[in-house]
N, C-alpha and C positions, 0 to 999 in steps of 0.2 A: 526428475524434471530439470531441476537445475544442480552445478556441483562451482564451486569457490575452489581454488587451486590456488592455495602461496601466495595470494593476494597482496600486494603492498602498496601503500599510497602516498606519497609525502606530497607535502609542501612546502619546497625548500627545504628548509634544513631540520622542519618540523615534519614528526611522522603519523600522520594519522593512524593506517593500519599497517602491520608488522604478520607477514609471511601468514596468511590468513588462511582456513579451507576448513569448508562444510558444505553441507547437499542439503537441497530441499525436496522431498520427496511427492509425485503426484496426491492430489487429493488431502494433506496435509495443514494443519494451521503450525507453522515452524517460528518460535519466539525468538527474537534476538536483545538481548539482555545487559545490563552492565552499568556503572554510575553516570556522569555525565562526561562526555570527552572521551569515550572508551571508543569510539568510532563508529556507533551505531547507524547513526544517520550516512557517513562517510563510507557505508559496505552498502545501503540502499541505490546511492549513489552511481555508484561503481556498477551494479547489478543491469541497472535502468538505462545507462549512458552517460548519465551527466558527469560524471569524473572518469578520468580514462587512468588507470592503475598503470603504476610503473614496472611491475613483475606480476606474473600469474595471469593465469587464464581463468575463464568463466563459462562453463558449458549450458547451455539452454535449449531443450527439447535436440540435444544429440547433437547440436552447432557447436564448435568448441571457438572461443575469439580471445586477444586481448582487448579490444575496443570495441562498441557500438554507440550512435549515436542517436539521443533519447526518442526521436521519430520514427528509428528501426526496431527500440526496443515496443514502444506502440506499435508497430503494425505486426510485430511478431504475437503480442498479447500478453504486452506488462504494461499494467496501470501502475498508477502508485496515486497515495494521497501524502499531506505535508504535514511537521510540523502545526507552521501558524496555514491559518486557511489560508487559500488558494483560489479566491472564487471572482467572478464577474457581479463587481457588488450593486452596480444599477440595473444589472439584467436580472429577470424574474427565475424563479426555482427553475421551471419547464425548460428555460432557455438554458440555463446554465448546464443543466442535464442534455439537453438538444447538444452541447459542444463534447460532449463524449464520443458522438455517434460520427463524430466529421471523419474518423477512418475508415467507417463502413460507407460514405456517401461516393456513388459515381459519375455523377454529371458535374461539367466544370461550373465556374462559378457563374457567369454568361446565365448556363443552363435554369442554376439555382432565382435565380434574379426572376429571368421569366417566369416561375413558377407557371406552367404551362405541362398539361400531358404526363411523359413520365416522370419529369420530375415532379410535378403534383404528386402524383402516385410512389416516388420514394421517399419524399419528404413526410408523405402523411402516415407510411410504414414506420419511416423514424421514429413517430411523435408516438405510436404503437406502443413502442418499445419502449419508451421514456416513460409513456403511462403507467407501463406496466413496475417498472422498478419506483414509478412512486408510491403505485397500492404496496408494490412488496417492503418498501421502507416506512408505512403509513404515515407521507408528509402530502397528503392529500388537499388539503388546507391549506397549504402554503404554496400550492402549484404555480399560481401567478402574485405574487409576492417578492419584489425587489430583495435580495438577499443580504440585502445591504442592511435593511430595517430587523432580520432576526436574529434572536438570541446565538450565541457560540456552540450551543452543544445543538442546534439546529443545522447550522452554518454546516456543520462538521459532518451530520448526514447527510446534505446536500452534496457536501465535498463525496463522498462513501456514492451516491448515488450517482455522480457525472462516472466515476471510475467504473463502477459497474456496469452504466451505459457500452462500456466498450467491449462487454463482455469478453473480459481477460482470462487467459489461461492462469497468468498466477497476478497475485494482486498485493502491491506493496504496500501495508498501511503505517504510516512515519506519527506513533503517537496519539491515533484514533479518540484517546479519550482524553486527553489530555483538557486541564481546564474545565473538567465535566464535574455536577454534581454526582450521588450517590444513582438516583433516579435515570439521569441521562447514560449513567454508564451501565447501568445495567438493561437497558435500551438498545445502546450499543451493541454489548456482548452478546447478546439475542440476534441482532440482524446478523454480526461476523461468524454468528455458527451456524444460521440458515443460508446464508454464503454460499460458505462453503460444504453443508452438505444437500442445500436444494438446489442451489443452482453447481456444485460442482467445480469451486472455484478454490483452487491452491492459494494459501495467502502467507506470506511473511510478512510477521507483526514486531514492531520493537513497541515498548509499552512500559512504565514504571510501574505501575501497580501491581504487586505482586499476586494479589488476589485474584484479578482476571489472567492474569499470565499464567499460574497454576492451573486455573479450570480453563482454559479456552485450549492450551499448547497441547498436541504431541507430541513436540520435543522442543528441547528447549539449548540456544548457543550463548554463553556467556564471553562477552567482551570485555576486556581493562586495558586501558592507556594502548588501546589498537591492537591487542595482541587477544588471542584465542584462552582462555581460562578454562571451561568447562562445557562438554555437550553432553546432550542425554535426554532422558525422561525428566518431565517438571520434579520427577519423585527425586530422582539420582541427582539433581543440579542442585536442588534446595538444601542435602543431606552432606554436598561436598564443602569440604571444610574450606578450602580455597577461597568459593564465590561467598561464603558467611562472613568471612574476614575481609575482603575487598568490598561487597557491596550487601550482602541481606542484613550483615550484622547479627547480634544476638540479643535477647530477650532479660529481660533484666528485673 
C-alpha cells in the first residue's frame, strides 16, 4: 500500500530522519518503534503531508511523490490521530466525529446552512455514519457530551472515532494510548484490532508500550536518532541485539 524510499528530513542543521525506507503492507497493523527523538512522529509526518522531506520519495496506493499536502493526503484516505489530543473541546462527542465526515460532504456551505432537501438528506446520512462508529467504539453515553469535560483516555477514543469517520484506507495512530491506564488501554487495543480486521483498515501505529506493540504488530520498524535500526516480525525485532541495546534494554 505504502513504500518510504531514502527518506531524509532535516531541520536546518539538525536531522530528523537519515535515508529512511520501509513499506506498509495492505491490511496490516505495521508498528513504528524507537526511544524518544528517533523520528517517529517526524516519518508520520512526512507520510500525511505536513512535513515535506528533502530526499526520497513516498509511494501510496501506486502514486509515487516527494511532497503532499495534508488535505490531499485526506482525500486520498490517510487519517492520522496525535500525540496530545486533537479535538474541538466545546463541541459535543457527535460533533466532533460529524468533522470527520466533512470530506465525504457535497453541498457547498450555502447549501449546508439551509439544511433544506438534499442536504437534509446528506447531512442525516452523515450522522448515520457517525452513529454508527460510536456503537462500534461503545462511547454511546457520551454522544452529546462537551469533550472538553472527559477524561483523556475517553478524549483519545473520541480522537480514534473522528479518524475513522473518514473511513481511511490506512490510518495513522501517533501514540493512541499514551497517558492511559492499564483498563483504557486494553480498551484500546481491542478497538485498533476490530479496525482493522472488521472494518478493514490498514493502520501504522508508533506506540511505547512494548506489550501492546508485540501483540497488536505484524511487523514491526525500529527507529534511533532518525535512522532505520531494525524491521521485521515483533518476534525478529525483540530478539535483535541492536534494538535491546538502543531502546528494549535488558532484564536484570
Amino acid at each position: 500500500m505504502l513504500e518510504v524510499r531514502g527518506i531524509s528530513l532535516r531541520f536546518g542543521r539538525v536531522q530528523a530522519i537519515g535515508n529512511v525506507s520501509f513499506d506498509i503492507r495492505r491490511g496490516e497493523i505495521r508498528s513504528i518503534i524507537g526511544p524518544n527523538g528517533a523520528g517517529k512522529t517526524s516519518m508520520l509526518n512526512c507520510i500525511n503531508g505536513f512535513y515535506q522531506p528533502q530526499e526520497g520519495t513516498i509511494s501510496y496506493l501506486g502514486k509515487t511523490r516527494r511532497a503532499m499536502r495534508p488535505h490531499e493526503a485526506a482525500r486520498r484516505g490517510i487519517a492520522r490521530t496525535f500525540q496530545n489530543v486533537a479535538l474541538f473541546k466545546g463541541m459535543s462527542t457527535l460533533d466532533n466525529i460529524m468533522t470527520g465526515r466533512m470530506m465525504k460532504m457535497r453541498s457547498n456551505l450555502l447549501a449546508q446552512a439551509l439544511y433544506w432537501g438534499p442536504n437534509q438528506r446528506e447531512e442525516i446520512e452523515h450522522r448515520k455514519r457517525c452513529e454508527a462508529i460510536i456503537d462500534f467504539l461503545e462511547i454511546q453515553a457520551i454522544r452529546k457530551t462537551p469533550v472538553g469535560r472527559l477524561p483523556y483516555g475517553l478524549q483519545k477514543r473520541v480522537e480514534l472515532a473522528r479518524a475513522l469517520a473518514m473511513e481511511p484506507t490506512l490510518l495513522l495512530l501517533d501514540e493512541p494510548m499514551a497517558g492511559m491506564n492499564v483498563e483504557e488501554k486494553e480498551d484500546m487495543c481491542r478497538f485498533i484490532l476490530d479496525a482493522n480486521e472488521q472494518l478493514g483498515t490498514t493502520i501504522a501505529l508508533i506506540e511505547h508500550d512494548m506489550g501492546v506493540v508485540m501483540d497488536l504488530s505484524d511487523r514491526v520498524v525500529v527507529l534511533d536518532h532518525g535512522e532505520k535500526l531494525a524491521d521485521g516480525t515483533p518476534a525478529e525485532v525483540s530478539a535483535d541485539q541492536g534494538v535491546i541495546d538502543a531502546y528494549l534494554g535488558v532484564a536484570h
